[in-house]
C-alpha positions in Angstrom: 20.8 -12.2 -12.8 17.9 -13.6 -10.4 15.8 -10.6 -8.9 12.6 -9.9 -7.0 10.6 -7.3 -9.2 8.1 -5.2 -7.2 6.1 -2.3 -7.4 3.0 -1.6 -4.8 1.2 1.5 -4.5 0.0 3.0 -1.8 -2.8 6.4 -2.5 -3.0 8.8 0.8 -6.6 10.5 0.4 -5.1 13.5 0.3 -3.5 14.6 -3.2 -3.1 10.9 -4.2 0.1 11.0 -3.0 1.5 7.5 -4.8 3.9 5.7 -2.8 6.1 2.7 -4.6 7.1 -0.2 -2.2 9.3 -2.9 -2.3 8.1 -6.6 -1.3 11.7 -7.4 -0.2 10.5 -5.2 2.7 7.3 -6.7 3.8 7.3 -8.4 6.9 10.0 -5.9 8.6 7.5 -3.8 10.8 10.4 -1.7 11.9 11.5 -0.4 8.4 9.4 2.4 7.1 10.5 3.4 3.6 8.2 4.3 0.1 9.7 5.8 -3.2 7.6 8.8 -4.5 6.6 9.4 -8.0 5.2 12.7 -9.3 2.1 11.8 -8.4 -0.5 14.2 -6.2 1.1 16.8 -4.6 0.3 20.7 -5.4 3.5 22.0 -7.4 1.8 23.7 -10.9 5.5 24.1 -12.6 6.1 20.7 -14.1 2.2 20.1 -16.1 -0.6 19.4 -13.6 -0.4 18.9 -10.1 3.0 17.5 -8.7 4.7 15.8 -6.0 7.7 17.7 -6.4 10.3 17.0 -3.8 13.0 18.9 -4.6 14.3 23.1 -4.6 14.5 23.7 -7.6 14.3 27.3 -9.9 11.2 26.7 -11.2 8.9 25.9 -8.2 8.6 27.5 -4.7 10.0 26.9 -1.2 6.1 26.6 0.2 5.1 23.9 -2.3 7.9 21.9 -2.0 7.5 21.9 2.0 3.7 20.8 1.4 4.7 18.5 -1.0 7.3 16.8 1.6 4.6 16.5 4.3 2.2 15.1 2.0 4.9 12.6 1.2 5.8 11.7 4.9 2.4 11.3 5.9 1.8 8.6 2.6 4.7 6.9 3.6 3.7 6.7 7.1 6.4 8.3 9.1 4.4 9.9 11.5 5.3 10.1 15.4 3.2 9.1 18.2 2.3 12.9 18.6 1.2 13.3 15.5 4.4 14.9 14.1 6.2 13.9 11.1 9.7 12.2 11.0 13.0 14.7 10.7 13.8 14.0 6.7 17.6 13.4 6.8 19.2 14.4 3.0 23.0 15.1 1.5 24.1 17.6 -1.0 24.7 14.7 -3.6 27.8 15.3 -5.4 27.9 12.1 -7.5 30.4 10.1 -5.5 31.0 7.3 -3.2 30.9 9.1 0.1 28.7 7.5 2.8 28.0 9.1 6.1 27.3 7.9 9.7 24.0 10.1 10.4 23.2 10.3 14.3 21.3 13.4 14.2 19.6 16.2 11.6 22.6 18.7 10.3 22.0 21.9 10.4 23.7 22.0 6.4 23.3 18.7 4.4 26.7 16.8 4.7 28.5 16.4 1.0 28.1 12.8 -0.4 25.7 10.1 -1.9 25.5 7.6 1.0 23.6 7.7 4.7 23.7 4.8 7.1 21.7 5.1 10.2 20.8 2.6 13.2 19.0 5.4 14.8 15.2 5.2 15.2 13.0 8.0 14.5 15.3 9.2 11.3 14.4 9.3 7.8 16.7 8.8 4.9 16.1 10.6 2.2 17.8 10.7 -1.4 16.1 12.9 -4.0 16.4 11.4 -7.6 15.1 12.2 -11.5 16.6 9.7 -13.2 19.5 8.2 -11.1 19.2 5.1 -9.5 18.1 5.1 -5.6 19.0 1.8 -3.4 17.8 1.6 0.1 19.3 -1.3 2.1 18.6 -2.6 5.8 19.8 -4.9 7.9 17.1 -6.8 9.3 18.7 -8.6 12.0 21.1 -5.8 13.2 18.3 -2.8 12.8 20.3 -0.5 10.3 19.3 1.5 6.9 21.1 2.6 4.2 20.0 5.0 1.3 22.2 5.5 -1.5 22.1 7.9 -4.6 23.8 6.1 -7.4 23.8 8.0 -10.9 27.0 6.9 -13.5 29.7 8.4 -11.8 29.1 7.0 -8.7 28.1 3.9 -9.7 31.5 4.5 -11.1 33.3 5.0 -8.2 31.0 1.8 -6.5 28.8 3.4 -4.1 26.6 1.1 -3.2 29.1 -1.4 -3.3 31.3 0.7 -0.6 28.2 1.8 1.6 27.9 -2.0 2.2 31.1 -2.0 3.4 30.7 1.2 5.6 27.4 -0.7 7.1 29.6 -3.6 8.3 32.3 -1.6 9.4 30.4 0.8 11.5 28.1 -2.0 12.4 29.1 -5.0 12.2 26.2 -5.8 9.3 26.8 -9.5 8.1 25.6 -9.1 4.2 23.4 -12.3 4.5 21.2 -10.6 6.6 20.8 -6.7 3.9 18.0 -6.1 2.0 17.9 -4.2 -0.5 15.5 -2.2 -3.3 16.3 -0.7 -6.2 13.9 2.4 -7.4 12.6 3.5 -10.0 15.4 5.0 -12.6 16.5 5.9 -16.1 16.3 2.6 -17.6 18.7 0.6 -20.2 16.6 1.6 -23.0 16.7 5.2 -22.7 19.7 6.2 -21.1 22.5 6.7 -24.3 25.9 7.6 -22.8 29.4 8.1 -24.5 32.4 6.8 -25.1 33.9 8.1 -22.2 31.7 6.5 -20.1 31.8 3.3 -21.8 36.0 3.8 -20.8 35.5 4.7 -17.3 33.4 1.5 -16.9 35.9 -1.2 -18.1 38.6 0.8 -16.4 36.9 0.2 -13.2 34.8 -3.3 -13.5 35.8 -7.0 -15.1 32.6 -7.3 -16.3 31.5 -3.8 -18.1 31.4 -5.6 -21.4 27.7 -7.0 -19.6 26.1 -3.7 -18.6 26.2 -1.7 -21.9 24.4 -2.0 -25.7 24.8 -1.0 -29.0 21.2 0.3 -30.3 20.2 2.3 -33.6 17.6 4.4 -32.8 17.0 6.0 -35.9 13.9 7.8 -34.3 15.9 8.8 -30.8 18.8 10.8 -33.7 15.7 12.5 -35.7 14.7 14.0 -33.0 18.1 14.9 -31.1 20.0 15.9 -34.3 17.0 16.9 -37.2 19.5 18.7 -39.1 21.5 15.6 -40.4 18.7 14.1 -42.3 18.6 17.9 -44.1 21.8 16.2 -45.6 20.8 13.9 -48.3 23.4 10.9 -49.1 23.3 7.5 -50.9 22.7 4.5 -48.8 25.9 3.1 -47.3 27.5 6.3 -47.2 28.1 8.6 -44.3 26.2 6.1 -41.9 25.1 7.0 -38.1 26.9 5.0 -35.8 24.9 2.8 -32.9 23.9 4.7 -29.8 25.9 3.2 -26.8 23.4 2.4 -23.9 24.3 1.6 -20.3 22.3 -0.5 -17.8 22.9 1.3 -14.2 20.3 -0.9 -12.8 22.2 -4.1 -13.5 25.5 -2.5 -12.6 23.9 -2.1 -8.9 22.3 -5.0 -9.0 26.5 -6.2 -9.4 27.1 -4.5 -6.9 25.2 -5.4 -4.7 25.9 -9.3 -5.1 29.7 -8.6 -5.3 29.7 -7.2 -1.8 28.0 -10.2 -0.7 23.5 -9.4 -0.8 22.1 -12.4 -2.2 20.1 -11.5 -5.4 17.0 -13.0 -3.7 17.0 -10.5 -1.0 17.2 -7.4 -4.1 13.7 -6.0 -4.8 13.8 -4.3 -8.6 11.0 -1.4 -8.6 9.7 -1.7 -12.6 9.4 1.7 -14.5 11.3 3.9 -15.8 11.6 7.3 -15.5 12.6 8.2 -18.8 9.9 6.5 -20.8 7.1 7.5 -18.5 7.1 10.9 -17.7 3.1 10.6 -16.9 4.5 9.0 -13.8 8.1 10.0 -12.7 10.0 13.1 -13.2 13.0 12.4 -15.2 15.7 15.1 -16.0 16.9 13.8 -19.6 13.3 13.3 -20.7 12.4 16.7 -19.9 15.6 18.7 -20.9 16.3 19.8 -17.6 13.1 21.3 -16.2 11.8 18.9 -13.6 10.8 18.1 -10.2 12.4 15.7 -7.9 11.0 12.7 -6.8 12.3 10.9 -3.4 13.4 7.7 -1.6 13.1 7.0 1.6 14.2 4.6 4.5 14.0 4.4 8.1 13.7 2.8 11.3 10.7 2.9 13.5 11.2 2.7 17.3 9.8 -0.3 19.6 
């Protein structure tokens, strides 16, 4: 499966706020967009300083606020008065439900999807190991910003925004961009069975998105008890881990409702295995920050 693979930086002075851009992007001057990492910023809770972008238990209100400004200003969505863009965000429930956005709510709407052809808004979906796709249409002038973890890559999020763009739009998906963020990758990110099930219940081609690995180092360190339990070889085996690729499956996606895979930009890293870089919630057992992507559409 063909893809463009990019990841630029961009440092702001202040903090060294690190802002990840796609090159299936460049050349739109109307679309301002950036994913975060955890880099710069002044949250203390997560080891050093942090761009933490989320509320979460273990950081405060006032750092994440300063963290979010720092963030806007990197990725450049500043006003002509000097103000920063209203960030637009959902309370993201893991599922397929895309919304029209017009305006800033005064409570995040329920869902995992935001389309836009309003200038002057930002998109914004907050991620720590789940996959974040921002689309726009660059004839039409629309954005898209989807949260896609398993479940509702599941339920074919990204697959269905598409289909909310042209419907509310009128988007032709020749004309969609799209980049995929950084995101737990296929070599970190062991599911179960179930999920495994769920998958081929739902797609023709699951068999393609998931792996068999023995990791004999990944059970050590997740189960230390069952090498306390001494056995002869070839009896009481460990069964392969079963590993799912979420970036492919929206990459799939993405093609099945019609983007060519020349016009996908795949952001390398991931978050799991690089924890100097990206906050990632499996890595970490729980206690992490939030990192950010962002799309929007700049007036003129």
């Amino acid at each position: 499966m063909a893809t463009k693979q990019s990841r630029k930086k961009r440092s702001s002075p202040a903090n060294d706020v690190e802002i990840l851009r796609a090159d299936v992007f460049a050349g739109i001057p109307w679309v301002v967009h950036g994913f975060s990492t955890r880099t710069g910023g002044v949250s203390t809770s997560y080891g050093g300083m942090s761009l933490n972008l989320g509320v979460t238990s273990h950081d405060t209100h006032a750092n994440v606020e300063r963290n979010r400004a720092l963030f806007l200003q990197a990725v450049g969505a500043i006003q002509a008065d000097g103000s920063l863009w209203p960030l637009v965000q959902v309370r993201q429930t893991h599922s397929a439900i895309t919304h029209h956005i017009t305006e800033v709510h005064a409570h995040a709407l329920a869902g995992d999807g935001m389309i836009t052809n309003t200038p002057g808004l930002l998109l914004a979906i907050k991620t720590a190991d789940c996959v974040p796709v921002l689309i726009a249409d660059v004839k039409l002038r629309v954005v898209g910003a989807f949260h896609a973890g398993w479940r509702g890559t599941a339920a074919r999020v990204v697959e269905k925004g598409v289909g909310e763009m042209r419907r509310q739009f009128g988007s032709a998906p020749p004309d969609l961009r799209a980049a995929i963020g950084p995101s737990i990758r296929k070599c970190c990110y062991s599911v179960g069975a179930e999920v495994r099930a769920e998958f081929e219940s739902q797609f023709s081609y699951a068999d393609e998105l998931f792996e068999e690995v023995f990791d004999s180092n990944a059970i050590h360190v997740k189960y230390p008890l069952l090498f306390l339990n001494q056995r002869a070889p070839g009896h009481g085996g460990l069964g392969p881990e079963i590993h799912l690729d979420l970036v492919a499956a929206n990459q799939r996606q993405l093609e099945d409702a019609g983007v060519s895979s020349e016009h996908v930009s795949v952001i390398d890293g991931c978050t799991a295995c690089d924890t100097e870089r990206f906050f990632s919630h499996r890595a970490e057992f729980g206690k992490t920050g939030r990192m950010m992507a962002v799309i929007g559409i700049r007036a003129g």
